[in-house]
C-alpha positions, -999 to 999 in steps of 0.1 A, spaced: -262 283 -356 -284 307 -380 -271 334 -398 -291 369 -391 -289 383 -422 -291 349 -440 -315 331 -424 -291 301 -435 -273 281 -412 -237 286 -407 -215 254 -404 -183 256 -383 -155 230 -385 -135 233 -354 -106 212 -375 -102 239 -404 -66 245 -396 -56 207 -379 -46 196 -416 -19 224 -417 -4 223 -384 -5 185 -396 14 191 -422 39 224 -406 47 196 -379 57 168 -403 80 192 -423 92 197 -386 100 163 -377 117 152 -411 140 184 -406 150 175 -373 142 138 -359 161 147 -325 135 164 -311 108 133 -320 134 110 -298 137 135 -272 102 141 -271 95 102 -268 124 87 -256 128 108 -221 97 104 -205 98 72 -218 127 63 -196 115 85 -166 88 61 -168 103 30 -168 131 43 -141 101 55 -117 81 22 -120 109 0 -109 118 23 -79 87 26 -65 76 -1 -44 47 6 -18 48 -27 -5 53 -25 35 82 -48 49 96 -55 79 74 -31 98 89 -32 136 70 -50 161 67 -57 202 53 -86 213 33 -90 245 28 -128 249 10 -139 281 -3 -170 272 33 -187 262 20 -218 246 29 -233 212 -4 -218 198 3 -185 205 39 -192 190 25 -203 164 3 -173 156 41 -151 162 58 -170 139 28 -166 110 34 -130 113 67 -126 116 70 -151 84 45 -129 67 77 -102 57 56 -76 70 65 -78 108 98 -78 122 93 -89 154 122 -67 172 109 -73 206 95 -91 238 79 -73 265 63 -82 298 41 -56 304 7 -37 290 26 -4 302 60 -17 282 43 -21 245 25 10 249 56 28 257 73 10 228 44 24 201 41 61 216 82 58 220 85 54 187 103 20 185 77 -3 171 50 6 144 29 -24 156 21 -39 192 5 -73 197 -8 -83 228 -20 -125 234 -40 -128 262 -32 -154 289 -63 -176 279 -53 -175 245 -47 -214 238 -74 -226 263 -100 -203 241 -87 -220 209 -91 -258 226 -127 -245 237 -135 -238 206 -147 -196 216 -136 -169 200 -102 -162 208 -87 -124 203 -58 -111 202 -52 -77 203 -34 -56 171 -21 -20 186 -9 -2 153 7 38 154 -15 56 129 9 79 120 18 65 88 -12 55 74 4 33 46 23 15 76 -8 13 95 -35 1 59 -9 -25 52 -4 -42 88 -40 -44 98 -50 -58 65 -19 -89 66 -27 -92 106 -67 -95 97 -58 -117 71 -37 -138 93 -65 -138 119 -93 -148 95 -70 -174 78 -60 -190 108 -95 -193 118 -107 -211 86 -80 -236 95 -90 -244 125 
């Protein structure tokens, strides 16, 4: 910056003051170290409380089964879910109508429906779906069991 009248240049040194509030602020502390501990030490422990009670991990997430097929493949696939911690499998049904009424009822989170050709699609060979109904509202709820039943899925088709 140039001084008008001058025609110099005028340095400023946005720290001119720092050294004395410095200084002010260790006169401070060595008069009263309570507020340095209070000052560190709460949030401090706020943190450490907070960090070990929050846990965003989805468990146990209620599910309703629709199995046509029946066959020890399709068990098979139930079981890896429900060993997975993130489905509880909390019901059977026998009916399209009875999972959807369990999701928009509000009982179950997660519906999934194995189609009746399940296990003869697997021993073809073809691509065999099964079908993941999950209740958006809770989109946590809903990120978490679409990626573990995908996972599943993909998983269990690199093994075979």
């Amino acid at each position: 910056m140039r001084n008008p009248f001058m025609g110099g240049i005028i340095r400023v040194n946005p720290f001119r003051g720092f050294q004395s509030i410095v200084y002010k602020e260790v006169l401070h502390i060595r008069r009263d170290f309570m507020t340095v501990f209070f000052a560190m030490f709460i949030p401090t422990l706020q943190m450490i409380v907070l960090g070990f009670g929050i846990d965003t991990n989805i468990r146990q997430v209620n599910t309703v089964v629709f199995n046509e097929d029946g066959k020890e493949a399709s068990r098979a696939l139930i079981d890896r879910l429900r060993n997975s911690d993130t489905f509880r499998v909390q019901e059977y049904v026998q009916s399209d109508a009875a999972l959807n009424d369990a999701i928009v009822g509000g009982r179950a989170k997660v519906g999934i429906k194995i189609p009746y050709d399940y296990s003869r699609q697997l021993l073809d060979r073809s691509t065999a779906q099964v079908l993941v109904l999950i209740d958006g509202s809770d989109s946590s709820v809903a990120g978490q069991s679409i990626n573990v039943a995908t996972s599943i899925g993909f998983e269990e088709s690199l093994r075979r």
